[in-house]
C-alpha positions in Angstrom: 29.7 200.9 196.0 28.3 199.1 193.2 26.0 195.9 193.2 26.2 194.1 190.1 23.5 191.4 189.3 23.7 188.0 190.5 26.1 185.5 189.0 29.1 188.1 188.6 32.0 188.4 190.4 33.0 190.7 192.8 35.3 193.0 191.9 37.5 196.1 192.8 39.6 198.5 191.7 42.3 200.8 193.5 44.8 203.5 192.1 47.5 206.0 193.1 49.3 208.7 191.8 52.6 208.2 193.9 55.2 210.4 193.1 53.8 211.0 189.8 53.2 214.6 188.5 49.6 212.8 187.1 48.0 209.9 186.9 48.5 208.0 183.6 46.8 204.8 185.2 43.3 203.9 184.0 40.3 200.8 183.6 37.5 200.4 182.2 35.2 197.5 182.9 31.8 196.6 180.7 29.1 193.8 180.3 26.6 194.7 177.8 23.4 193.8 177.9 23.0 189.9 177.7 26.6 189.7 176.8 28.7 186.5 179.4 29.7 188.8 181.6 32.2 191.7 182.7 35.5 192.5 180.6 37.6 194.3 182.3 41.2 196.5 181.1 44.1 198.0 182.6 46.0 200.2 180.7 49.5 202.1 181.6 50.4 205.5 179.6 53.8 205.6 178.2 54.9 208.4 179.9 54.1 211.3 182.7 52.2 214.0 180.3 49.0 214.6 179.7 48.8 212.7 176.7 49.8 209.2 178.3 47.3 209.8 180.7 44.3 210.5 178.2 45.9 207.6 175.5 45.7 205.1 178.7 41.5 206.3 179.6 40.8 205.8 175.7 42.6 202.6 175.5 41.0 201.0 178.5 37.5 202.0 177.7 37.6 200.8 173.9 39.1 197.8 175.5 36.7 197.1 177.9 33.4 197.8 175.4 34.6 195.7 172.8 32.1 192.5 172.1 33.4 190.0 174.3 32.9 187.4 171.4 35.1 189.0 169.1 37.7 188.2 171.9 40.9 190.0 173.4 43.3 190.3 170.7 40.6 192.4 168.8 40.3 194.5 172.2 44.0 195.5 172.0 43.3 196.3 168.1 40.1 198.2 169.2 42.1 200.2 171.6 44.8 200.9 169.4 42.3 202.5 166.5 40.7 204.5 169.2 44.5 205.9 170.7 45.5 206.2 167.2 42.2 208.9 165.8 41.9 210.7 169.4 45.6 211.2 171.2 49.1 212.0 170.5 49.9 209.7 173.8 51.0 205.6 173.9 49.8 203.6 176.5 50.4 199.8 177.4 47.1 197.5 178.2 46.1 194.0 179.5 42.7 192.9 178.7 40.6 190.0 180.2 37.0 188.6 178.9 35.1 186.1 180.2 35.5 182.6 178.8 32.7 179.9 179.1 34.6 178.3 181.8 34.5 180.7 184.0 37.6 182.0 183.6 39.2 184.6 181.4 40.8 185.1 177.8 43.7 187.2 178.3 45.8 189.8 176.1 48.2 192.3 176.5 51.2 194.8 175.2 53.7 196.0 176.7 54.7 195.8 180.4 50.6 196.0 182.5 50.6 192.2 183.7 47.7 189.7 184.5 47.8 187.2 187.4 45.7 184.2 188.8 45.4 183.7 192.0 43.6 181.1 193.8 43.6 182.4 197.7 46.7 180.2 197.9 48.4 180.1 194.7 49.7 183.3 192.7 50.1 182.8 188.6 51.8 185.1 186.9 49.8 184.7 182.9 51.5 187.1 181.3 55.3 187.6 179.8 56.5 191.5 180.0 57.0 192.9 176.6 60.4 195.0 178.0 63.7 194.9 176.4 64.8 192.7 179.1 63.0 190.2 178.7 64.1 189.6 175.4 67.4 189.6 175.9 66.8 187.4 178.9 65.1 184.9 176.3 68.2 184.7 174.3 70.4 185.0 177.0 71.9 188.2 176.8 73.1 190.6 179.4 71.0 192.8 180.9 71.3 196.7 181.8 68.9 197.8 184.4 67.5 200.8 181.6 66.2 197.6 179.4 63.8 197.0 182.0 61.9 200.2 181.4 61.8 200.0 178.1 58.8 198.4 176.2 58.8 196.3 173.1 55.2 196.4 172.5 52.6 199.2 173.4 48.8 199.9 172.5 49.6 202.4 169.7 52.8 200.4 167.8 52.3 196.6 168.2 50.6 194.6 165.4 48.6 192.0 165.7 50.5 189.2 165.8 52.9 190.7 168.9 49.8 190.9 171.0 50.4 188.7 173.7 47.6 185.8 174.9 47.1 183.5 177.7 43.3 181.7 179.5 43.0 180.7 183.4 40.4 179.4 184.0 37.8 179.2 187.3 40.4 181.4 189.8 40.3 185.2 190.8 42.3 187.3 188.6 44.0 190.6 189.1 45.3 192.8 186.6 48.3 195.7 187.8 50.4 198.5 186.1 54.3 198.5 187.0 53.6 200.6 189.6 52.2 197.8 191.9 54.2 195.0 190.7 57.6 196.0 190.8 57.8 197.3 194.1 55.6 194.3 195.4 57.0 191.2 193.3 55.1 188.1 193.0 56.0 187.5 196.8 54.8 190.8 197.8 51.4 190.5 196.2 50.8 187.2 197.5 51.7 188.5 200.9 49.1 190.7 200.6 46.5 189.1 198.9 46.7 186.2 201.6 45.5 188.8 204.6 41.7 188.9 205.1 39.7 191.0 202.6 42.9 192.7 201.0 42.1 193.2 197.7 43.1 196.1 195.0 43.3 199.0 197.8 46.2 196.9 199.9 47.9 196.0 197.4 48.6 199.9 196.0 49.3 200.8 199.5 51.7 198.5 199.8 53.3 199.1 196.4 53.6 202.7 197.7 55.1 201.8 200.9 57.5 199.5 199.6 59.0 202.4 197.7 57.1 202.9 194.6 58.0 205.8 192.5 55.0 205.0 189.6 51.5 205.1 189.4 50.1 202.2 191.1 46.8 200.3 190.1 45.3 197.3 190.7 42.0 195.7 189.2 41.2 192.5 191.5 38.6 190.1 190.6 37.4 187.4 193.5 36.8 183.9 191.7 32.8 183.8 191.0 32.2 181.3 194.3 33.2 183.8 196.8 31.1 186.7 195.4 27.6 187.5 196.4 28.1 190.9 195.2 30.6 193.7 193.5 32.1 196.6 195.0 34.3 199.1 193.4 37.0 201.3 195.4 37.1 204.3 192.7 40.8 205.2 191.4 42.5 208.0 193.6 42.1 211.5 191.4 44.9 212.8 189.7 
């Protein structure tokens, strides 16, 4: 259990290897000294090897430690040097940073998603970067194989395919596939409506639901409701 200091949100993390021979799951969250607060990153290797999993750690830290005023697109960009000198592997990634509303700057590759959510209302801010989609957005049919295939990922996409969105003054949980497909948007508000479920419930229930991926969660309570931060540590590989 960690206390952060006053004025930051409460937050926790929760991941599982599932059926997975390793877990390529990983996030990193930062707030430097003096800085507006906590940024926070969820990145997904591309893959089940070794590689993915250490291209996912390295994105999600260089993520996390960039300066939040240099914003989330240059997070992505950060990670994707760092992935690019260190590892073979790919990864996909959603960052958040805090914005001076008291909500969060968003950006992402690939398929890791970011929601808001209210206690009531779940909003899904990002748009998966999966062959399906596009050929949803032009209307196209759709094979089931498209929808495990990425069109943007921490180590290929340039700058201008980096996705972005804001929410502002709401929780905010980030996930890999692993909890959202099983789950759905109905699912996670399902469990996200019970009592102090948070991160932990909602990879449980990924996993009972079927889940055959990694599953992680990063959940983080809208700054009203906290008074302090815990962290459930991810499940070891």
């Amino acid at each position: 259990m960690i206390t952060t200091r006053p004025g930051h949100p409460r937050w926790h993390t929760a991941s599982a290897q599932g059926p997975r021979s390793l877990n390529a799951d990983a996030v990193g969250a930062y707030a430097a000294a003096g800085g507006p607060g906590i940024a926070f990153a969820l990145a997904d290797g591309v893959g089940d090897e070794p590689a993915a999993a250490q291209a996912a750690r390295i994105a999600a830290a260089a993520a996390a430690r960039t300066d939040v005023h240099k914003g989330p697109i240059e997070a992505v960009l950060a990670a994707q040097r760092a992935v690019r000198e260190q590892t073979t592997g790919d990864a996909v990634l959603v960052v958040a940073m805090p914005a001076g509303h008291g909500g969060y700057r968003i950006a992402w590759v690939g398929d890791a998603r970011a929601y808001a959510w209210d206690g009531t209302a779940l909003g899904l801010l990002t748009t998966d970067h999966i062959l399906a989609e596009y050929f949803r957005a032009r209307h196209q049919p759709v094979t089931p194989r498209m929808e495990h295939v990425v069109t943007t990922s921490v180590r290929t996409a340039e700058a201008h395919e980096i996705g972005t969105a804001e929410t502002t003054g709401t929780g905010l949980l980030l996930t890999s596939d692993g909890v959202h497909k099983p789950l759905t948007g109905t699912g996670i508000r399902a469990v996200l409506a019970r009592p102090g479920a948070g991160a932990a419930e909602l990879v449980e229930a990924a996993l009972a639901r079927g889940g055959s991926d990694n599953a992680t969660a990063l959940y983080v309570e809208p700054l009203e409701a906290a008074d302090s931060t815990t962290v459930r540590f991810p499940v070891a590989a």
